[in-house]
N, C-alpha and C positions, 0 to 999 in steps of 0.2 A: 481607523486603520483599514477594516472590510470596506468594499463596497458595498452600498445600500440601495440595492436596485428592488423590482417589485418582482424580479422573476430568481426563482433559484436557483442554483447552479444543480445540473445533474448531478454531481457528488452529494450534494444539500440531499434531495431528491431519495439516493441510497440509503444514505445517514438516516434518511427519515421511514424510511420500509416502504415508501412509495414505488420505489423500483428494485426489485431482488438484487442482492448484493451477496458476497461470501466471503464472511468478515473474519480476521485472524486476532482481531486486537480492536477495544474499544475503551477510553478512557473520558474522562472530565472535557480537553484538550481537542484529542483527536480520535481517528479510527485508522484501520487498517484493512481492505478487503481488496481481493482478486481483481487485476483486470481483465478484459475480457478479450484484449491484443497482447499477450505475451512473446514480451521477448526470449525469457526461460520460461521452464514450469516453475511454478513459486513463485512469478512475478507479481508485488502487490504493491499498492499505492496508498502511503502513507498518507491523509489528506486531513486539514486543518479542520474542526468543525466552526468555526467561524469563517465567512467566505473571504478572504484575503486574495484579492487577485494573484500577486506574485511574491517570491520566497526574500524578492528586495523591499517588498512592503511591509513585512511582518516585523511586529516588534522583537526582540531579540529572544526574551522568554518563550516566545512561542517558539520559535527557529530553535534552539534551545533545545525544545521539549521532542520536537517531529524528529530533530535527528537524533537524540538519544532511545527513542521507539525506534527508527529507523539501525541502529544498532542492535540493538536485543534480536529483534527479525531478523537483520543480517546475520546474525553468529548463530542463530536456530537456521534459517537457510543452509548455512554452511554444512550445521551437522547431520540435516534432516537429507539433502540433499546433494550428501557428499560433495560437495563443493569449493576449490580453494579458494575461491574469493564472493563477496556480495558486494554488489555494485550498487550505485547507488547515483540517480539523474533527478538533476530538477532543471525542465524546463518550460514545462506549462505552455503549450501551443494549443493543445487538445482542447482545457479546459482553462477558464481562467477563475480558478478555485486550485488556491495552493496545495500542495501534491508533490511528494514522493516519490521516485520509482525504486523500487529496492529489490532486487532478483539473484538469485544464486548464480554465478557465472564459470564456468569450467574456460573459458576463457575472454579477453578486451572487444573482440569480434560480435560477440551478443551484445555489445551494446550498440550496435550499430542499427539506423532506423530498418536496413534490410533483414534483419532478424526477427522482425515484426510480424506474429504471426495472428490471422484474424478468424482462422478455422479452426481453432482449440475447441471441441469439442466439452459443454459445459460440465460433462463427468471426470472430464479431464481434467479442469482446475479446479472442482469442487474437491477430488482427490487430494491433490496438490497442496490445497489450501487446510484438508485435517490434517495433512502431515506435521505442517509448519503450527496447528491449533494443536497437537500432541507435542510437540517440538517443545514450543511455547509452556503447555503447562509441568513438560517435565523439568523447564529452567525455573520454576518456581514462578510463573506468572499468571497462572489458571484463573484470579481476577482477572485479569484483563482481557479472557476468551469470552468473545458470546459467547451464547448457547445458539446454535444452528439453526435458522428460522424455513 
């Protein structure tokens, strides 16, 4: 199913502590850490830890598994971040390692690529991202929180 190239994708890369990462969610499966263009605050990217080009390549189980995390995060976004809706985009131009986008929206307008922001200050979504890892362990998922490296 992945690609089997000799180079790793930047998400691999995170996943692996080689590159600092601010992770809200880590399982068997997949992870969950901040990107670093947000289109909200609380914007994170669900990402396969098998490199799967894209979310049409992926065997069903997996797809499966990314959006039911991609849900938990969403309804903790919502409540962490008073927010009536969490949005949620897959469409993989960035990186070609399958990926989530899952962000708290106040409203349709933030998902738009113009809401893309690339000067978020990293205090700023390192914030963001305890809210939604308190979020998370008060829904009863504290396994699934790193611990903050």
């Amino acid at each position: 199913m992945g690609h089997t190239g000799v180079m790793a994708t930047i998400f691999t890369s995170i996943m692996n502590g080689d590159i600092p990462g601010s992770f809200v969610w880590a399982d068997d499966v997949c992870t969950a850490f901040a990107t670093i263009e947000p289109h909200t605050a609380g914007h994170v990217l669900v990402v396969s830890r098998e490199e799967v080009d894209s979310f049409t390549d992926a065997d069903d189980a997996l797809l499966a598994h990314l959006i039911s995390v991609a849900k938990i995060i969403g309804n903790v976004q919502k409540t962490v971040f008073d927010a009536p809706r969490a949005g949620l985009a897959i469409e993989g131009f960035g990186v070609p390692h399958l990926h989530l986008h899952v962000m708290p929206l106040q409203d349709g307008k933030e998902l738009d690529h113009s809401s893309l922001r690339s000067d978020v200050p990293m205090e700023e979504i390192n914030a963001a991202m305890e809210k939604i890892r308190g979020g998370l362990r008060e829904a009863g998922y504290a396994n699934k929180v790193p611990a903050v490296r």
